[in-house]
PDB file with one MODEL, atoms N, CA, C and O in Angstrom:
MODEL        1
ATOM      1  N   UNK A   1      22.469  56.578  52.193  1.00  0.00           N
ATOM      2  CA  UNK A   1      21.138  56.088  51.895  1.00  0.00           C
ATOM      3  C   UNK A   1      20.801  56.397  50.438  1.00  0.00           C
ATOM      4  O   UNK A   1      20.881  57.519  49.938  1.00  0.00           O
ATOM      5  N   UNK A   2      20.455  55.395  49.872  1.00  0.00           N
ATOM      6  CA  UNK A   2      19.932  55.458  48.472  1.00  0.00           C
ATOM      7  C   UNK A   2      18.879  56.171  48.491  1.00  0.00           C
ATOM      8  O   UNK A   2      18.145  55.719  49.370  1.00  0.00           O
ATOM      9  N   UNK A   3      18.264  57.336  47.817  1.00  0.00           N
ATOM     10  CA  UNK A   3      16.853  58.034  47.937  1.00  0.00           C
ATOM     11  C   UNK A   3      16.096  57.567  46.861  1.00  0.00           C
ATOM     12  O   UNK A   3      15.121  58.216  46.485  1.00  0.00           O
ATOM     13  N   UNK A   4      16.521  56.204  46.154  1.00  0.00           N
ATOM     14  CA  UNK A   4      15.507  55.441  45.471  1.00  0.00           C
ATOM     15  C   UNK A   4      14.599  54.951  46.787  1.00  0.00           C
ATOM     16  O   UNK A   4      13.456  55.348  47.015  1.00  0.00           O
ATOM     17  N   UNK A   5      15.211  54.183  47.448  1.00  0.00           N
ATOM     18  CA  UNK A   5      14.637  53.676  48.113  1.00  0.00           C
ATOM     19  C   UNK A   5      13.298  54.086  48.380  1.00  0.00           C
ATOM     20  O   UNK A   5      12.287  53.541  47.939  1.00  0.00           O
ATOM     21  N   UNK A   6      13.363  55.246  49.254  1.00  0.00           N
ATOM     22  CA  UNK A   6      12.402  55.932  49.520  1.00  0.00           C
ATOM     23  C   UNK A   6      10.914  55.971  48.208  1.00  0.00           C
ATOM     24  O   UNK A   6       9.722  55.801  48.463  1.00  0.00           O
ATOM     25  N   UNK A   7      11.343  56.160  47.289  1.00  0.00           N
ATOM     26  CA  UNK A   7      10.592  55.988  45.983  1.00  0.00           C
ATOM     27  C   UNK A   7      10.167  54.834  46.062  1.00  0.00           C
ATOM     28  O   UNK A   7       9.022  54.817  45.610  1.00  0.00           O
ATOM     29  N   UNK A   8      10.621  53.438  46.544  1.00  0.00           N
ATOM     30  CA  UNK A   8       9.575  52.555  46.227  1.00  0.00           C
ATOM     31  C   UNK A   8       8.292  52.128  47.201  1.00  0.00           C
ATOM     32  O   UNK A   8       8.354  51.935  48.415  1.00  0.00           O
ATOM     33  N   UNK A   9       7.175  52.038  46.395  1.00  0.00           N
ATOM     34  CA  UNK A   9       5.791  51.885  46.915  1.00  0.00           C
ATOM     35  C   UNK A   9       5.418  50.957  47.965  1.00  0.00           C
ATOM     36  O   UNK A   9       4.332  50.377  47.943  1.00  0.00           O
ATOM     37  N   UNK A  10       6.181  50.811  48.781  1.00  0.00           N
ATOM     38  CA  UNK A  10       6.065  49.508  49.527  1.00  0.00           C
ATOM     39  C   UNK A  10       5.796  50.122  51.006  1.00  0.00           C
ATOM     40  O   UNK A  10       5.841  51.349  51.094  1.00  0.00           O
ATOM     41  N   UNK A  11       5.526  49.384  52.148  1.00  0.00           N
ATOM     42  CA  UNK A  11       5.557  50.045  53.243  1.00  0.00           C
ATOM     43  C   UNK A  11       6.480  50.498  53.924  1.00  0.00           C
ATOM     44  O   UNK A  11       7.573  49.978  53.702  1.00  0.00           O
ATOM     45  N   UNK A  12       6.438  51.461  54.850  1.00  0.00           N
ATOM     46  CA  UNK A  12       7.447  52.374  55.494  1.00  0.00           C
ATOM     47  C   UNK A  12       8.477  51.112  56.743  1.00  0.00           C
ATOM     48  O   UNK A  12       9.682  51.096  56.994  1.00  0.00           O
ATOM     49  N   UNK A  13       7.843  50.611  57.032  1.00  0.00           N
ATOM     50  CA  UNK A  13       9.282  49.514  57.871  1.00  0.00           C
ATOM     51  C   UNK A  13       9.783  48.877  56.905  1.00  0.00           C
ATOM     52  O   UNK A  13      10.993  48.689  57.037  1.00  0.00           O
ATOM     53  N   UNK A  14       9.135  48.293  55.583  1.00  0.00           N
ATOM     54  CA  UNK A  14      10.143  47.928  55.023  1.00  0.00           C
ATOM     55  C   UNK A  14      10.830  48.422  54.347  1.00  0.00           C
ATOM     56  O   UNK A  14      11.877  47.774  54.332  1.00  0.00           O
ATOM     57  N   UNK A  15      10.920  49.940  53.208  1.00  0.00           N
ATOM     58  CA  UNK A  15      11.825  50.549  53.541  1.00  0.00           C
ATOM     59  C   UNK A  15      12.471  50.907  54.626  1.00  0.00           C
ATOM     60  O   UNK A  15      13.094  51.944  54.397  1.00  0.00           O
ATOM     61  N   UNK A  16      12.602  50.562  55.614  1.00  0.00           N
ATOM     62  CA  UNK A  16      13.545  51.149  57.138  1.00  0.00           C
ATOM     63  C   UNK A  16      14.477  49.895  57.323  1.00  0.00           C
ATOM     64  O   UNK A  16      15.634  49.924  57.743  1.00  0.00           O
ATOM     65  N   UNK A  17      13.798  48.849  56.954  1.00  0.00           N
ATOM     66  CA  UNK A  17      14.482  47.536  56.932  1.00  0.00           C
ATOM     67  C   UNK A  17      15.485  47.630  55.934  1.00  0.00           C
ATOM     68  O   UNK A  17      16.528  47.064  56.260  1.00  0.00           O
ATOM     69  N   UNK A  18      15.493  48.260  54.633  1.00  0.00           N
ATOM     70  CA  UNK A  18      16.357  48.202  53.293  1.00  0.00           C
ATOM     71  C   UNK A  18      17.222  49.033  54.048  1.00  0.00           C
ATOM     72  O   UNK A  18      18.331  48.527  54.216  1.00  0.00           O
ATOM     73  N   UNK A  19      17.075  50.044  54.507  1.00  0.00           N
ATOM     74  CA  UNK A  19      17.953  51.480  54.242  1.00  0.00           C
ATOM     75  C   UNK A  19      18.650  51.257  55.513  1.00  0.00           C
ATOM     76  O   UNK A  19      19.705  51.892  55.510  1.00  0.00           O
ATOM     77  N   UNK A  20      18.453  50.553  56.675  1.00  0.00           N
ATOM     78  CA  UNK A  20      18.938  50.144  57.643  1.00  0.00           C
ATOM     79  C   UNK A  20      20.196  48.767  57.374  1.00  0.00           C
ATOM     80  O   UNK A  20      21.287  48.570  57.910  1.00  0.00           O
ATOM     81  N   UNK A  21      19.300  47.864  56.111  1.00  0.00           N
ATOM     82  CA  UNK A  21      20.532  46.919  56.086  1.00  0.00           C
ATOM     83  C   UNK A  21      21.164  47.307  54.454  1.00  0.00           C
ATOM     84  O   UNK A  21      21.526  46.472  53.626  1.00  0.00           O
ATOM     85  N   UNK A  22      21.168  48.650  54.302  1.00  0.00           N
ATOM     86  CA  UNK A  22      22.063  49.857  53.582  1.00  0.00           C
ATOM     87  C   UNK A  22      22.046  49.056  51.977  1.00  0.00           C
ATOM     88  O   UNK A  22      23.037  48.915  51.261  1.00  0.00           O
ATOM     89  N   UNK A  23      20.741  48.626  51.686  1.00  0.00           N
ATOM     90  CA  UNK A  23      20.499  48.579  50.037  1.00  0.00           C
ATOM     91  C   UNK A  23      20.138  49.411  49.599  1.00  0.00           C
ATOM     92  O   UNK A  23      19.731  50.419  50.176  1.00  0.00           O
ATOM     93  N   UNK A  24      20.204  49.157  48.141  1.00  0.00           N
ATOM     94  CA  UNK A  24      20.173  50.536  46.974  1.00  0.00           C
ATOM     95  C   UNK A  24      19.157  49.889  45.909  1.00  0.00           C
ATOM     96  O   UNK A  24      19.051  48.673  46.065  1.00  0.00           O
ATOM     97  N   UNK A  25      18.752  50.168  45.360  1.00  0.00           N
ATOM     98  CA  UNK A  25      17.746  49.899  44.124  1.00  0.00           C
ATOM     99  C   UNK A  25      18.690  48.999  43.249  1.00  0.00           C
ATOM    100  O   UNK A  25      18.229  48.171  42.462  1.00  0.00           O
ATOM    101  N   UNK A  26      20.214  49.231  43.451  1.00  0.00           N
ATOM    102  CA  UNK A  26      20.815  48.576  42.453  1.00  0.00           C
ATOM    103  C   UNK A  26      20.972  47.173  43.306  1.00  0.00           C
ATOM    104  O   UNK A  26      20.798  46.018  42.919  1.00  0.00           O
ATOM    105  N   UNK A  27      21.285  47.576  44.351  1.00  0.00           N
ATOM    106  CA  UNK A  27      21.762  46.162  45.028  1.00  0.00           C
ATOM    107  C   UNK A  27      20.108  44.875  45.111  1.00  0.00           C
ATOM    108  O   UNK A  27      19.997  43.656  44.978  1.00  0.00           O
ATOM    109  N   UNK A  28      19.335  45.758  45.331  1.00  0.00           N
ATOM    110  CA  UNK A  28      17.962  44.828  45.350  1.00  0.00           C
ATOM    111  C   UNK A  28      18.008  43.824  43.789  1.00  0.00           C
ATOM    112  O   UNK A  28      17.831  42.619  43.611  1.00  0.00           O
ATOM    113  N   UNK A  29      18.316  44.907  42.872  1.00  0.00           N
ATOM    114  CA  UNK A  29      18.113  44.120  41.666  1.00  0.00           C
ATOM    115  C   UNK A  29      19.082  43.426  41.175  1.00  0.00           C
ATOM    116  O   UNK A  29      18.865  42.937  40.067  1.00  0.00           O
ATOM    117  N   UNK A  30      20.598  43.131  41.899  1.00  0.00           N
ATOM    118  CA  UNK A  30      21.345  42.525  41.601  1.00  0.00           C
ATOM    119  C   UNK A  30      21.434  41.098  42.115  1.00  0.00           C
ATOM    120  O   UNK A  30      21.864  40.119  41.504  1.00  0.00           O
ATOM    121  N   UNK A  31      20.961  41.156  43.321  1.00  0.00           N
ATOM    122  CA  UNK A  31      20.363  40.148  44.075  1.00  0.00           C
ATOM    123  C   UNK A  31      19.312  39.402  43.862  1.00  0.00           C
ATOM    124  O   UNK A  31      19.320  38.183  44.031  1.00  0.00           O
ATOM    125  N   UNK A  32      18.473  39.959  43.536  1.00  0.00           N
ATOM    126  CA  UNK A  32      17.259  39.042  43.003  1.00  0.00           C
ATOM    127  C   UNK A  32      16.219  39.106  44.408  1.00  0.00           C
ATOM    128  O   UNK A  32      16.423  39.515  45.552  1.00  0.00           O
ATOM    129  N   UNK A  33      14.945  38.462  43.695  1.00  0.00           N
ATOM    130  CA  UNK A  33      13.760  38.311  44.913  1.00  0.00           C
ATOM    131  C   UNK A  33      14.626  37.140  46.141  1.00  0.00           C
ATOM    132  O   UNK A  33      14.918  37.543  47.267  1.00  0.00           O
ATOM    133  N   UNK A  34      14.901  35.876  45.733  1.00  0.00           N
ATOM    134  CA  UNK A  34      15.315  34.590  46.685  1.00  0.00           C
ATOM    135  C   UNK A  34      16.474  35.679  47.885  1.00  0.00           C
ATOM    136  O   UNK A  34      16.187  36.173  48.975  1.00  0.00           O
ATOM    137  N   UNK A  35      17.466  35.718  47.290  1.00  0.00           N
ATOM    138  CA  UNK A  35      18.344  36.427  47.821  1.00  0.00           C
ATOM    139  C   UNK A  35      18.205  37.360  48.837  1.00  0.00           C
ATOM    140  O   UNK A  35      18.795  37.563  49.898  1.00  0.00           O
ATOM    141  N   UNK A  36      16.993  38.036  48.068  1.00  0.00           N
ATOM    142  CA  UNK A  36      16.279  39.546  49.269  1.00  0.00           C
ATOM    143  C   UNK A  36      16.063  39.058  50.398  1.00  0.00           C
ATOM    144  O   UNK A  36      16.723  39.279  51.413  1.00  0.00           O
ATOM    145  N   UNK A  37      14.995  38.268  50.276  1.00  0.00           N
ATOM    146  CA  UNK A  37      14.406  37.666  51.423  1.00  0.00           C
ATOM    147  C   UNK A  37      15.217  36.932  51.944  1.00  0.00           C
ATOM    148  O   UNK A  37      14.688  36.551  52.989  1.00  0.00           O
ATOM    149  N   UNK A  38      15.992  36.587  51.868  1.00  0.00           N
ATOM    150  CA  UNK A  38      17.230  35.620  52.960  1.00  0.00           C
ATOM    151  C   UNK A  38      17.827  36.433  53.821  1.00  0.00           C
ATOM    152  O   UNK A  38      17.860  36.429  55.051  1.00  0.00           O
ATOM    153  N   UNK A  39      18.522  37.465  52.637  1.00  0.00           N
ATOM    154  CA  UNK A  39      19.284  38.465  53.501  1.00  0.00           C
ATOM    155  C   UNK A  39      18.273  39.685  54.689  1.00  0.00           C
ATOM    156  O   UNK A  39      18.978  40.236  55.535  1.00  0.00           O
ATOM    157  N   UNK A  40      16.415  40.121  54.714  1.00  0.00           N
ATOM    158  CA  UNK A  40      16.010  40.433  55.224  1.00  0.00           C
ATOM    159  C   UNK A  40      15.169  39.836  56.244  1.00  0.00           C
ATOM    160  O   UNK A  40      14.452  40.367  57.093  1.00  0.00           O
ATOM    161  N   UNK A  41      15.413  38.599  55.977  1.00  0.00           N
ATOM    162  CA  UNK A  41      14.519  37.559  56.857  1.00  0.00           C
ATOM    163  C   UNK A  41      12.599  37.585  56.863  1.00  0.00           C
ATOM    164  O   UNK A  41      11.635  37.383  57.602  1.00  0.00           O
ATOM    165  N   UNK A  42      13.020  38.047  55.251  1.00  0.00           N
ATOM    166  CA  UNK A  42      11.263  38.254  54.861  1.00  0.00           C
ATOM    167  C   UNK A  42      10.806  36.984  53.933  1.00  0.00           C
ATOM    168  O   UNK A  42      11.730  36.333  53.446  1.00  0.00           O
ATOM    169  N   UNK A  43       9.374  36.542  53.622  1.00  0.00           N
ATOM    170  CA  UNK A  43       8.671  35.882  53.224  1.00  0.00           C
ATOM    171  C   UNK A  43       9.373  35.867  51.981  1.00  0.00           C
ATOM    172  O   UNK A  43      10.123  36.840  51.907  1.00  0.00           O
ATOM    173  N   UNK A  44       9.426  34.787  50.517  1.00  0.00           N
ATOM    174  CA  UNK A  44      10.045  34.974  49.148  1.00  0.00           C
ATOM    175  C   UNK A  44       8.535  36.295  48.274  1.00  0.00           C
ATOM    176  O   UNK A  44       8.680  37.041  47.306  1.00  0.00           O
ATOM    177  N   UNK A  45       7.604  36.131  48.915  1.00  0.00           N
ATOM    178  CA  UNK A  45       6.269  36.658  48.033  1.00  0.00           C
ATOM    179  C   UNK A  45       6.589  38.261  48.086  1.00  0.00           C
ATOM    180  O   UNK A  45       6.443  39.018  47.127  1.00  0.00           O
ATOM    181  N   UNK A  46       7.195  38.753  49.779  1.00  0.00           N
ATOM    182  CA  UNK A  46       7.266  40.226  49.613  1.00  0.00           C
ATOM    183  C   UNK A  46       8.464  40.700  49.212  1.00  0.00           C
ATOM    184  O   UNK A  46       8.499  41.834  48.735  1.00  0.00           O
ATOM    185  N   UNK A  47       9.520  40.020  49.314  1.00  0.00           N
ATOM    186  CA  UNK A  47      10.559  40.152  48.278  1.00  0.00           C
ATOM    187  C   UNK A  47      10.379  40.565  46.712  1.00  0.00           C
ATOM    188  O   UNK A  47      10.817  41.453  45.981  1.00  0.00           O
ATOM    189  N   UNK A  48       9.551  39.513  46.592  1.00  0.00           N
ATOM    190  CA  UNK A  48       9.442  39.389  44.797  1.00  0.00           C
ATOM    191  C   UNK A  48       8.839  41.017  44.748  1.00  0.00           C
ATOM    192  O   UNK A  48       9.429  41.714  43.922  1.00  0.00           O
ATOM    193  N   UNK A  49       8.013  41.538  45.335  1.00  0.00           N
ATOM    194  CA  UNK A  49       6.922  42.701  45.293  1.00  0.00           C
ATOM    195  C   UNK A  49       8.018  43.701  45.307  1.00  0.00           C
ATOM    196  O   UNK A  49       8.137  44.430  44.322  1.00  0.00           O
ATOM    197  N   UNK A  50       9.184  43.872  46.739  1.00  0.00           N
ATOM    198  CA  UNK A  50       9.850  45.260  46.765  1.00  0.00           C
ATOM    199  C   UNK A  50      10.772  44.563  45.135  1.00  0.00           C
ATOM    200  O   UNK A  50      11.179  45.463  44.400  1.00  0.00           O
ATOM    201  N   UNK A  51      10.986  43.465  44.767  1.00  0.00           N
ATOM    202  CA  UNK A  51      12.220  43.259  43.811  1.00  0.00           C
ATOM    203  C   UNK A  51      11.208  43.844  42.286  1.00  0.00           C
ATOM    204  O   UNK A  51      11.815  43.941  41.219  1.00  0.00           O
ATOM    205  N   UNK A  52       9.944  44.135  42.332  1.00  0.00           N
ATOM    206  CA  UNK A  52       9.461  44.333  40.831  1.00  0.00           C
ATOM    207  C   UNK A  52       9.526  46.147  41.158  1.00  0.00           C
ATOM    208  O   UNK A  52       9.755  46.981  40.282  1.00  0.00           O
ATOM    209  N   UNK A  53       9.263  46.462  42.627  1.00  0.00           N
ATOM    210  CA  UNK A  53       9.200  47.794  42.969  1.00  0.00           C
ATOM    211  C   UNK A  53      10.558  48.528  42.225  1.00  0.00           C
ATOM    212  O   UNK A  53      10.459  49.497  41.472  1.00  0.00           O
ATOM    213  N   UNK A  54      11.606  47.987  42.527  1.00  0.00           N
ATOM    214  CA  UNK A  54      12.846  48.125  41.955  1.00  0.00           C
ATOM    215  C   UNK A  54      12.931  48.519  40.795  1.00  0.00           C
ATOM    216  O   UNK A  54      13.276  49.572  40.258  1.00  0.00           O
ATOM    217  N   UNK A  55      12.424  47.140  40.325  1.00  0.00           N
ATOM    218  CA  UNK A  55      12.459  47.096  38.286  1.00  0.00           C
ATOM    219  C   UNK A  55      11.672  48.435  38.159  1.00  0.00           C
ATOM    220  O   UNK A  55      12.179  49.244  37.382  1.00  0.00           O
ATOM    221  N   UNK A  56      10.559  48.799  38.764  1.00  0.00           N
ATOM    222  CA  UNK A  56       9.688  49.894  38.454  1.00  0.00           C
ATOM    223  C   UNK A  56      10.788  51.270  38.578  1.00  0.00           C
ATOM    224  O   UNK A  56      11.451  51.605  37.597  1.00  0.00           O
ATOM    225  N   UNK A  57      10.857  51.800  39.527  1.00  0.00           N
ATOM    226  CA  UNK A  57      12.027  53.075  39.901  1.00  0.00           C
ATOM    227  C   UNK A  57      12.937  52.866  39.092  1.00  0.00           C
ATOM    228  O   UNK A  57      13.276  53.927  38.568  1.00  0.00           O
ATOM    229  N   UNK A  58      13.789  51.574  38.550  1.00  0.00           N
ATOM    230  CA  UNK A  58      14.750  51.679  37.769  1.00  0.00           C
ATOM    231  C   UNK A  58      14.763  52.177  36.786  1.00  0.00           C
ATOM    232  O   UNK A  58      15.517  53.076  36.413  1.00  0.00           O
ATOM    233  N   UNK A  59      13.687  51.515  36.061  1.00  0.00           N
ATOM    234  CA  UNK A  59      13.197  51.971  35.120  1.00  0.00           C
ATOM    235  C   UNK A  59      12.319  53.423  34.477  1.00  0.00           C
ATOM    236  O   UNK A  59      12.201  53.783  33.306  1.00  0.00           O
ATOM    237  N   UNK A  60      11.755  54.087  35.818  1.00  0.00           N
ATOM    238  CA  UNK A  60      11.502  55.233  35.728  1.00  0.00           C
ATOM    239  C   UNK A  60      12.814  55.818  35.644  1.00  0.00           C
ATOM    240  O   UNK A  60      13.109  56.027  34.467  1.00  0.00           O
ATOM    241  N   UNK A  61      13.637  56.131  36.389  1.00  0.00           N
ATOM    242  CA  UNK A  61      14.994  56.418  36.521  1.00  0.00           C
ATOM    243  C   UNK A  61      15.697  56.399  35.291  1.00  0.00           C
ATOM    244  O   UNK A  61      16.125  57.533  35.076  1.00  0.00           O
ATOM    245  N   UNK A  62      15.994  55.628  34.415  1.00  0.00           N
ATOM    246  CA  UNK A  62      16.215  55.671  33.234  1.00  0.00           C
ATOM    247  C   UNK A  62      16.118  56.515  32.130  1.00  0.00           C
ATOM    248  O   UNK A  62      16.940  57.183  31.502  1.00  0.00           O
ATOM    249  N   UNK A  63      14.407  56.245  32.004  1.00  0.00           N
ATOM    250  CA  UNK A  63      13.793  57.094  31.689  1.00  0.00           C
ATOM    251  C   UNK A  63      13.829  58.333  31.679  1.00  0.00           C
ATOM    252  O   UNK A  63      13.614  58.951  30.636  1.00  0.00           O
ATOM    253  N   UNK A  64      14.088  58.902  32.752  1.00  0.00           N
ATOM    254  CA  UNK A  64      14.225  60.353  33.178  1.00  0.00           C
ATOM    255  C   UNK A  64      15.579  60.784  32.665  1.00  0.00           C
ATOM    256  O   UNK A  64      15.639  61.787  31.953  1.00  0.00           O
ATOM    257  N   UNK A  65      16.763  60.048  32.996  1.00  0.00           N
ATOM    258  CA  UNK A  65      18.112  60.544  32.501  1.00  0.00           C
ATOM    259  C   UNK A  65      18.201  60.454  31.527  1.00  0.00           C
ATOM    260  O   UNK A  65      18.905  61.343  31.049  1.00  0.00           O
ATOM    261  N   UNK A  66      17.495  59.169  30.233  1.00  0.00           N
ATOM    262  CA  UNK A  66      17.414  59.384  28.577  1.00  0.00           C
ATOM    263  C   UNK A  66      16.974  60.712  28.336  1.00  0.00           C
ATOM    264  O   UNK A  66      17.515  61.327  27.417  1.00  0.00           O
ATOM    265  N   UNK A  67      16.221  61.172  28.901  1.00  0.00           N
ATOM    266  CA  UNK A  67      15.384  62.570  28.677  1.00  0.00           C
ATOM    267  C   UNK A  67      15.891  63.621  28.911  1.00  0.00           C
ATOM    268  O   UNK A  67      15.687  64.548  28.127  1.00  0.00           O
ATOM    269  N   UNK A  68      16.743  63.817  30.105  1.00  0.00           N
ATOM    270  CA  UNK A  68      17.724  65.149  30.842  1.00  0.00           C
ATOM    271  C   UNK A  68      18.936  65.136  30.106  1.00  0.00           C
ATOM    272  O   UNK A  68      19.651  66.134  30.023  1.00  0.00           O
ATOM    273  N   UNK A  69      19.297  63.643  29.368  1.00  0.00           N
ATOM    274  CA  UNK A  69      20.497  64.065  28.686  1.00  0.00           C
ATOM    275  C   UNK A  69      21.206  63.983  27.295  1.00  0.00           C
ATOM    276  O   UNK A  69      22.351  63.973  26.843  1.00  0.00           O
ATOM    277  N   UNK A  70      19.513  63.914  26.724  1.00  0.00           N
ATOM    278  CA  UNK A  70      19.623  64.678  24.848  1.00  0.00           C
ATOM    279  C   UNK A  70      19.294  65.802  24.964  1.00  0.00           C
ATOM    280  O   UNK A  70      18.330  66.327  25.521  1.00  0.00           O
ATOM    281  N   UNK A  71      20.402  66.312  24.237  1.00  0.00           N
ATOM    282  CA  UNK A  71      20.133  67.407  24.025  1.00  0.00           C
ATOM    283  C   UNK A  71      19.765  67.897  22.327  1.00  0.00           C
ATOM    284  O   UNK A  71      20.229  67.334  21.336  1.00  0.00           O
ATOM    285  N   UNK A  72      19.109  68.718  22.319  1.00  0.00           N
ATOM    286  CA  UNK A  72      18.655  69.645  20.802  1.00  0.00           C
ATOM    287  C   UNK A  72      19.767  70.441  20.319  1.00  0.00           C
ATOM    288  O   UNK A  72      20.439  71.248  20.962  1.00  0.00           O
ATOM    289  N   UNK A  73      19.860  70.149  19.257  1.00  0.00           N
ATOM    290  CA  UNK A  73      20.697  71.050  18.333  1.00  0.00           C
ATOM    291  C   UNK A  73      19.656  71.894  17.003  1.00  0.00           C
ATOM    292  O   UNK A  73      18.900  71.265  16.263  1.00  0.00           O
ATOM    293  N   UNK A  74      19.756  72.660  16.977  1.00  0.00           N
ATOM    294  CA  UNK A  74      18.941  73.818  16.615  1.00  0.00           C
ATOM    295  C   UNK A  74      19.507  74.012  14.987  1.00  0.00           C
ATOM    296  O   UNK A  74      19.060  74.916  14.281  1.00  0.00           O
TER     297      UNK A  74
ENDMDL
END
């Protein structure tokens, strides 16, 4: 289980729905919104929502490892 997942803001079955049909933050965003929703048998509108949720965590995620892994030289 990806523990992005869990991180994104969306409701709790539909994370259960992701982590059950064993996506990752990467796989959501490789796929795209159309794609999501085919493969979860959801609406294209709440797709698009968990697919920007994605872009969001990814991008926090990023963020965080640019930061944990400069280091200072003194």
């Amino acid at each position: 289980m990806d523990p992005g997942i869990l991180l994104l803001e969306i409701a709790s079955g539909l994370k259960d729905s992701l982590i059950t049909a064993g996506f990752t933050i990467e796989s959501i965003l490789s796929l795209g919104p159309s794609d999501l929703a085919a493969a979860l048998g959801i609406e294209p509108y709440v797709a698009k929502i968990i697919y920007e949720e994605a872009k969001k965590i990814a991008s926090q995620n990023k963020f965080l490892e640019d930061t944990t892994s400069t280091s200072t030289t003194v």
